[in-house]
C-alpha positions as CSV (number, residue, x, y, z in Angstrom):
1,X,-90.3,-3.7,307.8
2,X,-89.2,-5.4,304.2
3,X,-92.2,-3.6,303.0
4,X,-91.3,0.0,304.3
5,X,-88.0,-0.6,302.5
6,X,-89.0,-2.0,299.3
7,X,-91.4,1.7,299.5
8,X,-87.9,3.7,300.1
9,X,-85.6,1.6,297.2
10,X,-88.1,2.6,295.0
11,X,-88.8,5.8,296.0
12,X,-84.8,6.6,296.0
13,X,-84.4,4.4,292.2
14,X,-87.6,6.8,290.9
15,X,-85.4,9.6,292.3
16,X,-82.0,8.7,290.9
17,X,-83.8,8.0,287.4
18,X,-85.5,11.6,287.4
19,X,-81.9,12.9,288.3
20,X,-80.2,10.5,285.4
21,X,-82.8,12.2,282.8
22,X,-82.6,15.4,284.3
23,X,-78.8,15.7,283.7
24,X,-79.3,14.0,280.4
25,X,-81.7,17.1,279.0
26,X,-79.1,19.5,280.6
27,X,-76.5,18.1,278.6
28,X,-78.7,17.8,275.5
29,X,-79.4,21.5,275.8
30,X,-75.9,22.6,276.4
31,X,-74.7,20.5,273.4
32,X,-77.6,22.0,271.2
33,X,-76.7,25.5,272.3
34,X,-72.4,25.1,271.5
35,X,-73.8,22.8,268.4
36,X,-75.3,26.0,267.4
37,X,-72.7,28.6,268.2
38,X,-70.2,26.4,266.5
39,X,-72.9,26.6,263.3
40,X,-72.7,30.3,263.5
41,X,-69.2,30.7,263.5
42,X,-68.6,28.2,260.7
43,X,-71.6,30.2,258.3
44,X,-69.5,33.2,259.4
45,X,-66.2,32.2,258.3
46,X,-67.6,31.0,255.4
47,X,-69.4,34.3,254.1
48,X,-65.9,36.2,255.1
49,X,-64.5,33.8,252.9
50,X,-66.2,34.3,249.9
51,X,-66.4,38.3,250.4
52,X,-62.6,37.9,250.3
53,X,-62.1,35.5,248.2
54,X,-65.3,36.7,245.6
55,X,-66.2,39.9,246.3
56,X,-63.1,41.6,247.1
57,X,-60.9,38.8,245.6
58,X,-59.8,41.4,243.1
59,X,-58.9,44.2,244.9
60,X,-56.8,42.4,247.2
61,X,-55.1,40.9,244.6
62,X,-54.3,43.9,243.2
63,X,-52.9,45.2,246.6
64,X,-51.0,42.0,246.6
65,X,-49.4,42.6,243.2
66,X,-48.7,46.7,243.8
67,X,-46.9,45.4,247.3
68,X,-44.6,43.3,244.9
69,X,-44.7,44.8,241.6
70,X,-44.2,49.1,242.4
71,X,-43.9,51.6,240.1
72,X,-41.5,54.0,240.5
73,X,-42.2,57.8,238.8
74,X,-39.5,59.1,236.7
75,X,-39.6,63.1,236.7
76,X,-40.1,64.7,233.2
77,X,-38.0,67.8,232.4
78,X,-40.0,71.0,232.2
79,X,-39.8,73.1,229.2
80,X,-37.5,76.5,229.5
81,X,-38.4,79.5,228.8
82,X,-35.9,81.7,225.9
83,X,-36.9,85.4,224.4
84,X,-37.4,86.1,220.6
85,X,-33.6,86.1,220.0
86,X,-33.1,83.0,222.2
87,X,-31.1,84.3,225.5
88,X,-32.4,81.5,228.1
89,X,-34.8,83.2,230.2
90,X,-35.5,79.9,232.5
91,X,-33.5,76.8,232.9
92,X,-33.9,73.7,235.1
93,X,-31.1,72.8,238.0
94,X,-30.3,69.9,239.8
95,X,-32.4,69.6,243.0
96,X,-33.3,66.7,245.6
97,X,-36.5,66.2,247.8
98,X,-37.1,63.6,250.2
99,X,-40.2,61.6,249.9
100,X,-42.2,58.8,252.0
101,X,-44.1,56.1,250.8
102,X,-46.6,55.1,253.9
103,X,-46.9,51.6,253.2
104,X,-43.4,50.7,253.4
105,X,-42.7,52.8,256.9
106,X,-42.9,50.9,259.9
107,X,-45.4,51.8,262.7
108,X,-43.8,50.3,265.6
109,X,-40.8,53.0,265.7
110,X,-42.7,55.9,263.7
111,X,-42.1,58.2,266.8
112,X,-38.4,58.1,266.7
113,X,-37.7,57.8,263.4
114,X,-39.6,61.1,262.8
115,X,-37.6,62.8,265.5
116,X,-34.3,61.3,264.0
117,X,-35.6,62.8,260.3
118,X,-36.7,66.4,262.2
119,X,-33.1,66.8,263.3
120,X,-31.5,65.7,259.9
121,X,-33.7,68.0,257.7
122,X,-34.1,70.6,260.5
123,X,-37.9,70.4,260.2
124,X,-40.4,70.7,262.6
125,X,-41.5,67.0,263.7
126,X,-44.9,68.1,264.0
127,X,-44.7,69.2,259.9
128,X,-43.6,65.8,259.2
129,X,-46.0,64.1,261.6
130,X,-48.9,65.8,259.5
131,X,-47.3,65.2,256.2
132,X,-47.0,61.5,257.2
133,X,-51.1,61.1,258.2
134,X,-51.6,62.3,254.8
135,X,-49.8,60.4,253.2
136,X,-51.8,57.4,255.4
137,X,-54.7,58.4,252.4
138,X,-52.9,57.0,249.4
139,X,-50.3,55.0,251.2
140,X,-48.2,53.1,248.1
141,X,-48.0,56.9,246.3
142,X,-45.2,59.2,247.7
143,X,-45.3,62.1,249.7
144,X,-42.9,65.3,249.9
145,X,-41.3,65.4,252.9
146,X,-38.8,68.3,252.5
147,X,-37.8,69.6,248.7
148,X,-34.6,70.6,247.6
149,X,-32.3,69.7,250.7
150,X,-28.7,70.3,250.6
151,X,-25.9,68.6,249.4
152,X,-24.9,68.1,253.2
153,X,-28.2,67.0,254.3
154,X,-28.6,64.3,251.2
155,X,-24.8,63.1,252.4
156,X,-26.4,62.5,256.0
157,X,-29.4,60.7,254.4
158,X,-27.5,58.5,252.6
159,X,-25.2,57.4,255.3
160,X,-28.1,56.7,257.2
161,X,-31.0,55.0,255.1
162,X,-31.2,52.2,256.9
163,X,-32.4,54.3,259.6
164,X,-35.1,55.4,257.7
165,X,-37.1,52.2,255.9
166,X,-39.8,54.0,253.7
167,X,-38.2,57.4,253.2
168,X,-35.9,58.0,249.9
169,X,-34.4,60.5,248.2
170,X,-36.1,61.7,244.7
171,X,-33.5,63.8,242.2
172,X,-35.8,66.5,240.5
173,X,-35.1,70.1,239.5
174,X,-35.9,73.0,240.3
175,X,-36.7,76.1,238.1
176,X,-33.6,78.7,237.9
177,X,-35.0,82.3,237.1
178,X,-32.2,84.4,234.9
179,X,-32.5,88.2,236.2
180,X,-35.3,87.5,237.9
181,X,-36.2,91.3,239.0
182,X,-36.4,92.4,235.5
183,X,-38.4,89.2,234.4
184,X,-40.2,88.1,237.4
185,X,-43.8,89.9,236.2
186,X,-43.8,88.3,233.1
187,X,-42.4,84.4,234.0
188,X,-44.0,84.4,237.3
189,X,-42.8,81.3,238.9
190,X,-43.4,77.3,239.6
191,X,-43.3,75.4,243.3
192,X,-44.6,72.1,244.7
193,X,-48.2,71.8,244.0
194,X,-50.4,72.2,247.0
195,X,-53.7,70.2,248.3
196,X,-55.9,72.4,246.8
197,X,-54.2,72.1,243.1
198,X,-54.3,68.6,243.1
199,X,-58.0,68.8,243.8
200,X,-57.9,70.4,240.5
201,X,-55.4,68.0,238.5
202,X,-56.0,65.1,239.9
203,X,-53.3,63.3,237.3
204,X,-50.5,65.5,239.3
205,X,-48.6,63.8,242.0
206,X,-48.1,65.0,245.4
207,X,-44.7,65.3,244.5
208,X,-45.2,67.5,241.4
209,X,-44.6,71.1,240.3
210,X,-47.2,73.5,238.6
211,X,-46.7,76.9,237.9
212,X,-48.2,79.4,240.4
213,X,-48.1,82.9,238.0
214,X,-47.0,84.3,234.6
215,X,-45.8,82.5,231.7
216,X,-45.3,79.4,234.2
217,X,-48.7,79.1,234.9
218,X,-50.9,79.8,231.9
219,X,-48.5,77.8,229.7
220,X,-48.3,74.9,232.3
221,X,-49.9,72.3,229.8
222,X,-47.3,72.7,227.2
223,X,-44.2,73.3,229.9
224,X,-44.7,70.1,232.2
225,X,-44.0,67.1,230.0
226,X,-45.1,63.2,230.9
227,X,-43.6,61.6,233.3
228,X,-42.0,58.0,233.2
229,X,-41.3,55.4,235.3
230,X,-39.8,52.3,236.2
231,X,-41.3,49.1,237.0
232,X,-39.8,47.4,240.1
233,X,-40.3,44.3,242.3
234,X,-40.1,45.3,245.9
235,X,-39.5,43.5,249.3
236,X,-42.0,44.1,252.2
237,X,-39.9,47.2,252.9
238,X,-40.0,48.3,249.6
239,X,-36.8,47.5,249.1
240,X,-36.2,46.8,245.3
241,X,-35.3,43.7,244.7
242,X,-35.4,43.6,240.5
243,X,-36.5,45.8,237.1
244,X,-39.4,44.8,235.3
245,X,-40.0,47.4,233.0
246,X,-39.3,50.8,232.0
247,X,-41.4,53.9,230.3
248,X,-39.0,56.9,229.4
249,X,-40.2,60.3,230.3
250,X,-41.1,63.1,228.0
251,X,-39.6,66.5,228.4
252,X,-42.1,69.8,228.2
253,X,-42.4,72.4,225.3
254,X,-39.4,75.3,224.7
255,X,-41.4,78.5,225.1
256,X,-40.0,81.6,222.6
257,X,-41.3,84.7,224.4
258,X,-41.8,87.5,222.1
259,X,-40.0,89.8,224.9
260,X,-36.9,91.3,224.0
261,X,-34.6,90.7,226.9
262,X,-32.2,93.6,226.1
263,X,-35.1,95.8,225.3
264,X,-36.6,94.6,228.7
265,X,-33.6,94.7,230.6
266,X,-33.1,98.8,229.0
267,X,-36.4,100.1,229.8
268,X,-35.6,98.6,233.5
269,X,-32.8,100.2,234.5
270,X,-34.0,103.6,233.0
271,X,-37.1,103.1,235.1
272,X,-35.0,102.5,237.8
273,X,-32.6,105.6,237.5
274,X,-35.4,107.6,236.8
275,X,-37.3,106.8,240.0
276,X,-34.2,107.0,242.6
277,X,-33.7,110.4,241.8
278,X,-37.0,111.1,243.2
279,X,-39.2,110.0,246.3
280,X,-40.8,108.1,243.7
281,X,-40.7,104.1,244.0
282,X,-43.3,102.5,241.4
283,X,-43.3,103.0,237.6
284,X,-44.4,100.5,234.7
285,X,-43.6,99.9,230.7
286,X,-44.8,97.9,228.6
287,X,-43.8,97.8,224.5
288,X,-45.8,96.6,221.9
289,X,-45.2,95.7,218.3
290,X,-48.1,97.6,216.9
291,X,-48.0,94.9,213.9
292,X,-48.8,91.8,215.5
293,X,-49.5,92.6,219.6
294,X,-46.6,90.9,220.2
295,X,-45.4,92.3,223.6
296,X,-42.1,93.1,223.6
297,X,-41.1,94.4,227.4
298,X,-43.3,94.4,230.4
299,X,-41.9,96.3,232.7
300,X,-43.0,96.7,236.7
301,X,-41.3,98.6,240.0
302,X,-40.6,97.8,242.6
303,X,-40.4,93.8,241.7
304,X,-39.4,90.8,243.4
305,X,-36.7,87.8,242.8
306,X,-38.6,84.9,241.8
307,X,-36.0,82.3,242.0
308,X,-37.4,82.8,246.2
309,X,-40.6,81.2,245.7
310,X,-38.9,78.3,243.3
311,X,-36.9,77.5,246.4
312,X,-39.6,77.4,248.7
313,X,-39.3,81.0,250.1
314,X,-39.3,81.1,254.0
315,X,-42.2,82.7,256.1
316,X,-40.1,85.8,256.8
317,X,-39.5,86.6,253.3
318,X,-43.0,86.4,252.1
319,X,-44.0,88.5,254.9
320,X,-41.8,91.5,253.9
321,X,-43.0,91.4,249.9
322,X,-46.8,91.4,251.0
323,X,-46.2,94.0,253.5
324,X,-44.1,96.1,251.1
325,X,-46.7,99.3,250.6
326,X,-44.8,99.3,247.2
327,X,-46.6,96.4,246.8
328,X,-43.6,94.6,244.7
329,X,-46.0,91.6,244.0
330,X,-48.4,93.4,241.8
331,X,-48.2,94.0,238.1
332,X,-48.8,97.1,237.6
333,X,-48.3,97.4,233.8
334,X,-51.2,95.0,233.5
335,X,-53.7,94.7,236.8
336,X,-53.2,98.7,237.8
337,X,-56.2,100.6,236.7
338,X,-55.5,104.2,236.7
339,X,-56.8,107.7,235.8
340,X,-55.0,107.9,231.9
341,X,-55.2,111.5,231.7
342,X,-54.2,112.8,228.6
343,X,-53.6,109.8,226.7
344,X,-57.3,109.6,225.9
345,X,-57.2,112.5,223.9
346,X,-56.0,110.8,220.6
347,X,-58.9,108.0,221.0
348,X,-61.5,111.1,221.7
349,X,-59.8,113.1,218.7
350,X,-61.0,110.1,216.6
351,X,-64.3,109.8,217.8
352,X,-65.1,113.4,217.3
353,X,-63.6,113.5,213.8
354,X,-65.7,110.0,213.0
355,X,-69.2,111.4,214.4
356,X,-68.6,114.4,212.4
357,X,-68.3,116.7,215.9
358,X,-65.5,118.6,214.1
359,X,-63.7,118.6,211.0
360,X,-59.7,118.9,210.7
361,X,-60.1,123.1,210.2
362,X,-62.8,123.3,213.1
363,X,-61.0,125.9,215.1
364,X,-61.7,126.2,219.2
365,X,-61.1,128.5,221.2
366,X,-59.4,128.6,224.5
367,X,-61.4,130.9,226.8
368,X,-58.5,132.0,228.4
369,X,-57.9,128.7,230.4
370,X,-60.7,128.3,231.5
371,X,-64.4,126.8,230.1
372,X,-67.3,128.2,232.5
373,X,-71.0,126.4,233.1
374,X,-73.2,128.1,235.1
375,X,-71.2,128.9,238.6
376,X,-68.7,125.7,237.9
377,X,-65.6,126.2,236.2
378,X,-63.5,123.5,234.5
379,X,-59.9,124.4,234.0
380,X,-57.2,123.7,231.4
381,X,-53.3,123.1,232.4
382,X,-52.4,126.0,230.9
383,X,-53.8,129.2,228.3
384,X,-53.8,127.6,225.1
385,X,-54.9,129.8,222.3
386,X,-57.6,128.8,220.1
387,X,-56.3,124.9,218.2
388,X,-57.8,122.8,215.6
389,X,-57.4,119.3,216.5
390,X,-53.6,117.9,215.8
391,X,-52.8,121.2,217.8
392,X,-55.2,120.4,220.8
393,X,-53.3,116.6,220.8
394,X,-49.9,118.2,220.3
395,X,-50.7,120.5,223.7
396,X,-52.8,118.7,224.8
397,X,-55.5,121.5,225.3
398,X,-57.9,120.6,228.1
399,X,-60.1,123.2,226.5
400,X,-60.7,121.8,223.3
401,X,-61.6,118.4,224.5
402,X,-64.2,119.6,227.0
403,X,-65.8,121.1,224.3
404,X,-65.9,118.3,221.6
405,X,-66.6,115.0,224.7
406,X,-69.3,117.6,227.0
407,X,-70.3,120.0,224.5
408,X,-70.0,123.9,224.3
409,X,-71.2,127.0,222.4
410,X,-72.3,126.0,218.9
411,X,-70.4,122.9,219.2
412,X,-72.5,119.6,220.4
413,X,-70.0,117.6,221.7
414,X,-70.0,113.8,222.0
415,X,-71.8,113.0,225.0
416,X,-70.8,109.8,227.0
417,X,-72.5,107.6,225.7
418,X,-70.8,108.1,222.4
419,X,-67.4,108.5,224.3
420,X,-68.1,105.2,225.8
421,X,-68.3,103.5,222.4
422,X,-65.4,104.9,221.4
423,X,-63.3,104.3,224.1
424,X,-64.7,100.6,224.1
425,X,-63.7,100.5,220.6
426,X,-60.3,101.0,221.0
427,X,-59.6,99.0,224.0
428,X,-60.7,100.8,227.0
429,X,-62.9,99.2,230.2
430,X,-62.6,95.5,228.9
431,X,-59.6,93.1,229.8
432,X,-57.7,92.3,226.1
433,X,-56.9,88.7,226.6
434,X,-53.5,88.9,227.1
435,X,-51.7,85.3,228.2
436,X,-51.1,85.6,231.8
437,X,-53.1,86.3,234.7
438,X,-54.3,89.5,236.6
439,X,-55.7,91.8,234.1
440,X,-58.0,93.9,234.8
441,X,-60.7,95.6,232.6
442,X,-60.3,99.4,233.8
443,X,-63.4,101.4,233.9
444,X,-65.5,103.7,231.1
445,X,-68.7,105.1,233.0
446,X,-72.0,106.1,231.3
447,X,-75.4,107.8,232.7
448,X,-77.0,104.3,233.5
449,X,-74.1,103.5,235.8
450,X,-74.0,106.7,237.5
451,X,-77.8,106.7,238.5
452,X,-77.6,102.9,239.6
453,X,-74.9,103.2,241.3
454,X,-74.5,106.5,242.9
455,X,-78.0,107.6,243.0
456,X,-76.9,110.8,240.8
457,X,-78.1,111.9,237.2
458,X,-74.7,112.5,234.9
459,X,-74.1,116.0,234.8
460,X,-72.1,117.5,231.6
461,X,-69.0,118.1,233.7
462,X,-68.8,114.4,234.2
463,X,-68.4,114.5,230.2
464,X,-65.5,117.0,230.5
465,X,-64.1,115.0,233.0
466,X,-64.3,112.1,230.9
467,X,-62.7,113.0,227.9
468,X,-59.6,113.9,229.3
469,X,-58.8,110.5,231.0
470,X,-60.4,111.2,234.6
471,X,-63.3,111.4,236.8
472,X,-64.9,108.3,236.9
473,X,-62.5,107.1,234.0
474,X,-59.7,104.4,234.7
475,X,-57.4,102.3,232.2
476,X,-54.6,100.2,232.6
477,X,-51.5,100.3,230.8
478,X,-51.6,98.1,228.5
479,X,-55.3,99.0,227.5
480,X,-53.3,102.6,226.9
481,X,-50.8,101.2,224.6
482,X,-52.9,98.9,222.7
483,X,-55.3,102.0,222.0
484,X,-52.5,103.5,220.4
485,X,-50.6,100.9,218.7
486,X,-54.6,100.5,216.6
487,X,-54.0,103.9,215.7
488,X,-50.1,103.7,214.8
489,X,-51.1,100.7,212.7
490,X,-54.1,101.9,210.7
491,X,-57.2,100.9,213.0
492,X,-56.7,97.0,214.1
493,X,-57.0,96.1,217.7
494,X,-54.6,93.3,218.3
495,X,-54.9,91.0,221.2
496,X,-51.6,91.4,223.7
497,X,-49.3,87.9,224.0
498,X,-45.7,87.1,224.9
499,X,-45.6,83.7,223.9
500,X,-44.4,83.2,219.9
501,X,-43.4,79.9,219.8
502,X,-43.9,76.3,221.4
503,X,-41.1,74.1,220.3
504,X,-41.2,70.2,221.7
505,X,-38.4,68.8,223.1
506,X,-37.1,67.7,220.0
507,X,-37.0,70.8,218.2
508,X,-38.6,68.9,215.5
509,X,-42.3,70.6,215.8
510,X,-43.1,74.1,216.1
511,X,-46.1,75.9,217.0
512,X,-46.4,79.5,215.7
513,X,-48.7,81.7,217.7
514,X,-50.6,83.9,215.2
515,X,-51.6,87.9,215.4
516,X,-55.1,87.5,217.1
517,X,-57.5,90.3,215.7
518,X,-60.2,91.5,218.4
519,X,-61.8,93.8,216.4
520,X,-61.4,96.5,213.2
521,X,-62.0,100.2,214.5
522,X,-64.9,101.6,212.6
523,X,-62.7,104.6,212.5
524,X,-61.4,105.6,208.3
525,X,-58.1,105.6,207.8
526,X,-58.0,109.5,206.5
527,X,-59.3,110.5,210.6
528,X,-56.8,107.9,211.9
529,X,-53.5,109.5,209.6
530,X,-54.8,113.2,211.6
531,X,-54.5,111.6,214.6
532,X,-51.4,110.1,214.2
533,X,-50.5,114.0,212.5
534,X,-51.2,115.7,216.0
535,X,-49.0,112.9,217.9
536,X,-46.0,113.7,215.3
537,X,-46.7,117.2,216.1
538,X,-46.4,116.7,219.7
539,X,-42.8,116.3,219.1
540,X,-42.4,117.9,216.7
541,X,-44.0,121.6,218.7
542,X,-45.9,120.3,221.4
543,X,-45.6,118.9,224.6
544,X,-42.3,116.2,223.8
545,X,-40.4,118.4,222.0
546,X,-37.1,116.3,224.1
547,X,-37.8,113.6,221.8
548,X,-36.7,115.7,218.1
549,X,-33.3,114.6,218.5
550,X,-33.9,111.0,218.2
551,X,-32.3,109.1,215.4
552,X,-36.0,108.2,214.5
553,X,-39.5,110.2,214.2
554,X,-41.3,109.7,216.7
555,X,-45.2,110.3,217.5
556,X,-46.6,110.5,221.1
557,X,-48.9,111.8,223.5
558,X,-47.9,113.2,227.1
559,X,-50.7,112.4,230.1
560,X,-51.2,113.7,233.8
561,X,-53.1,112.4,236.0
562,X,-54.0,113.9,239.5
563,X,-55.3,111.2,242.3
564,X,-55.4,111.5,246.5
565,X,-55.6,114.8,248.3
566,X,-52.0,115.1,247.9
567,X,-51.5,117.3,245.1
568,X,-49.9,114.1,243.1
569,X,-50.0,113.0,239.6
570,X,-49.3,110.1,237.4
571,X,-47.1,111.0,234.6
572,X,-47.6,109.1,231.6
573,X,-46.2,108.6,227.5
574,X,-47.0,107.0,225.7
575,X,-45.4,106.6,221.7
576,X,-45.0,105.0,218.7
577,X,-42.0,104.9,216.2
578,X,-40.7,104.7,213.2
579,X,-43.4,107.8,212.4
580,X,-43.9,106.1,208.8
581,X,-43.4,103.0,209.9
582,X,-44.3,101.8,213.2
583,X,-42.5,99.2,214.5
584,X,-43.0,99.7,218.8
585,X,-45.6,101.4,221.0
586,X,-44.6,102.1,223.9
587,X,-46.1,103.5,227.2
588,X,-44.1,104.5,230.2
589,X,-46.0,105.4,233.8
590,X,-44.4,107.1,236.4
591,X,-46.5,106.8,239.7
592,X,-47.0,109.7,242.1
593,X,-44.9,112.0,240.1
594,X,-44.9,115.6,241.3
595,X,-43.1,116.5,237.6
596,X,-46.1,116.0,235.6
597,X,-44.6,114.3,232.4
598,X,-41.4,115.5,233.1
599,X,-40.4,112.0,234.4
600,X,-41.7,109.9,231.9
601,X,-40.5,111.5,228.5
602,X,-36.7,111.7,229.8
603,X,-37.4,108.2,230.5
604,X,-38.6,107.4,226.7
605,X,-35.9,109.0,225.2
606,X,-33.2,107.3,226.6
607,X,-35.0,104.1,225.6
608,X,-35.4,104.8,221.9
609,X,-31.9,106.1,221.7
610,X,-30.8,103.0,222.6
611,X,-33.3,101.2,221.0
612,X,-32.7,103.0,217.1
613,X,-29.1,103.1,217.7
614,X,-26.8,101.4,215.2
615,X,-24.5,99.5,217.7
616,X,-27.3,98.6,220.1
């Protein structure tokens, strides 16, 4: 019996000792495995460490300094805009936006503080909702939130700030347009620069203006200025606690247009009255100083107020301009592209006379109205007897120019490849550079194009329609003009611009913009002082004879120009005076006329009158 149970203690001891060391490896194991975990976590707190602290140690000190230390933008003044005689054209007005920086806005009440700032600014929450997650991008730069709010609405602000921890009020200007229908074509217009533009100057803030068109936009490097801005210490709020330092702001450049704005503001309301008395609604000037290429009015109807899109023109309104079949947007003076008509003829007169296709006595005849090629017949305006050439431009004889651009009888004519150099030389079917945007570059067909394009060989009544300003033939008005002012002033081809002067802030530096030559004509003087005869004589006998009253000689060519199914022309004149001494070019387009020239000539006379007058 004390032998069974000396077997069973040992049998239970051998037991309790495998249970002893089995619980001790359990617990070895367990305490390896947290050992470990605990290892883990320490070699990954460390590496955080030194990302933070090495790696990124610099960039979060930076953040750490830009949450104290903030700088605040100071807005530059942008240059205005004067005419040659310095009548302010654009000036700068008080104006106030209000911005957001993201970093300083709370998150936990973003909801109802947006609905509080919808109903102060009466803007739609989900606008300022999307304006806010862009601003999440770049969240210590500021954000426009609404631009220039009323005086009631900035009142409202200010009594409530507190409300609003990460939104402020920014004093800027905006741009204030003087007669803005008469000089809208020309100064275009500046606004808050959108998402896409900052793509493209990425050293603009979100906050900035840029111009959009005209003057404002081409000239925007020399209008904007530098910015300043204030260094401040800020709270976590962004509240600003001291100044640390301050960079003053540099205002833009003065622009002196070389536009005369009483010249402008004349050949606008003449325009005007001219078209009301019809059911005509769209015309165009433009005046050159043949001298230089200084433009000296640019003139388009209908137009469109400018100061609308400086103050952030509403939905509504934009709607009704781009729906306008008037289309008051477009500048017609510069991006139309129309049939010239008759106001080739001087241009082909030349060309004829320089390839030695007539002579000054060569004598054509009129074929009673009407020149006749096989079973096609090609029309003149009216029976002009037989006409050298300062007679053919004075009456402007349709006949005459068939023969010397197509060819006829024992007369070779030009052909169009030669009428194509011509035209080219003088301006036609290439933009002329002038210094804003939208010009276009017309149209002067040749054989080549014809057969590539059209499938068709050129047939000579293509050339007859050619050389008198239609078929396949298109110009714009100032291409017109410029052709003419190269003849007025002896054979250069100036490039157009309505910027003379840039003027810094100071007034202490100026920058003259200088005549630009594109090309000499290779035309001789002698041809050009015929051509320049036959444009006196239309005046003088021909088809202007309104105009021999004027205080001044004048020298000009009249132009129709049939387009649609309906029967309608363009009218067109275009001039130059002083005769001897030219000192403006000047072409005036009546769309859609059903007067031929009628409407434009009146038009020019009442200008120069004014113009020459001695208490102008």
């Amino acid at each position: 019996m004390k032998k069974g149970l000396e077997i069973e203690d040992y049998v239970l001891t051998t037991s309790a000792q495998e249970a002893v060391h089995l619980e001790k490896s359990l617990g070895k194991k367990w305490f390896n495995f947290f050992w470990w975990i605990l290892v883990f976590f320490m070699l990954l707190l460390a590496g955080r460490l030194v990302y933070l602290t090495i790696i990124k140690g610099g960039y979060y000190q930076q953040v750490s300094k830009a949450n104290s230390i903030r700088s605040i933008t100071i807005q530059s003044a942008r240059g205005r805009i004067f005419d040659r005689s310095g009548s302010l054209l654009v000036n700068n007005i008080p104006s106030v936006d209000v911005i957001a920086v993201w970093a300083d806005i709370p998150k936990d009440n973003l909801n109802e503080m947006i609905d509080r700032l919808s109903e102060l600014l009466k803007i739609n929450q989900g606008e300022i909702l999307a304006k806010l997650t862009l601003a999440e991008e770049t969240p210590l730069s500021p954000i426009l939130i609404a631009e220039d709010i009323s005086q009631e609405q900035m009142l409202l602000f200010l009594e409530n700030a507190q409300d609003f921890p990460g939104i402020k009020i920014e004093k800027t200007a905006v741009r204030q347009y003087v007669d803005s229908l008469i000089f809208s074509h020309i100064l275009g217009y500046e606004g808050k620069i959108e998402k896409e533009e900052l793509e493209e100057n990425p050293d603009y803030l979100l906050t900035d203006y840029i111009g959009k068109q005209g003057i404002e936009k081409s000239y925007e490097k020399y209008l904007r200025g530098q910015h300043g801005s204030l260094q401040v210490e800020v709270d976590s709020r962004g509240n600003i606690k001291r100044e640390v330092g301050l960079i003053n702001p540099v205002a833009g450049n003065d622009l002196i247009l070389s536009i005369d704005a009483a010249l402008e503001k004349k050949i606008y309301d003449s325009l005007l009255a001219n078209i009301e008395k019809s059911e005509v609604k769209t015309a165009a000037a433009i005046a050159l100083d043949p001298q230089t290429g200084e433009v000296l009015a640019l003139v388009t109807l209908p137009s469109f107020d400018n100061n609308l899109f400086a103050r952030k023109i509403s939905q509504d309104q934009y709607l009704d301009l781009i729906n306008n079949p008037d289309k008051p947007l477009f500048n017609r003076a510069i991006s139309g592209e129309y049939a010239p008509g008759s106001t080739v003829k001087p241009v082909l007169a030349a060309a004829a006379l320089a390839e030695n296709v007539i002579t000054p006595q060569t004598i054509v005849s009129g074929l009673g109205g009407v020149l006749r090629i096989g079973n096609f017949s090609f029309g003149d305006w009216k029976v002009h007897g037989p006409s050298d050439v300062r007679t053919a431009i004075a009456e402007s004889n349709d006949i005459f120019f068939y023969t010397v651009g197509g060819g006829y009888g024992n007369i070779e004519g030009l052909g169009m490849s030669r009428m194509k150099k011509y035209y080219n030389m003088f301006g036609y079917g290439q933009t002329l550079g002038i210094d804003i945007q939208g010009e276009a570059d017309g149209f002067i067909p040749d054989e080549q194009w014809k057969l590539d394009v059209l499938g068709e060989r050129w047939y000579i009544g293509n050339s007859y329609h050619a050389s008198i300003g239609q078929g396949y033939v298109s110009a714009t008005p100032l291409q017109i003009v410029s052709s003419v002012a190269t003849i007025a002033n002896g054979g250069t081809l100036y490039r157009p611009h309505l910027v003379s002067q840039i003027r810094n802030s100071a007034q202490d530096e100026i920058e003259d913009i200088k005549p630009e030559v594109i090309r000499k004509v290779e035309v001789s003087s002698d041809i050009l002082q015929v051509v320049r005869e036959g444009m006196r004589k239309t005046v003088e006998a021909g088809t202007a004879q309104q105009l021999k009253t004027l205080p001044v000689a004048v020298a000009g060519k009249t132009g129709t120009a049939q387009f649609g199914s309906e029967d309608k022309t363009h009218a067109w004149f275009v001039s130059f005076a002083p005769y001897d001494d030219p000192q403006i070019a000047m072409i005036v387009l009546i769309e859609g006329s059903s007067e031929d020239h009628a409407s434009a000539v009146p038009a020019t006379k009442e200008i120069y009158d004014w113009y020459f007058s001695e208490d102008k």
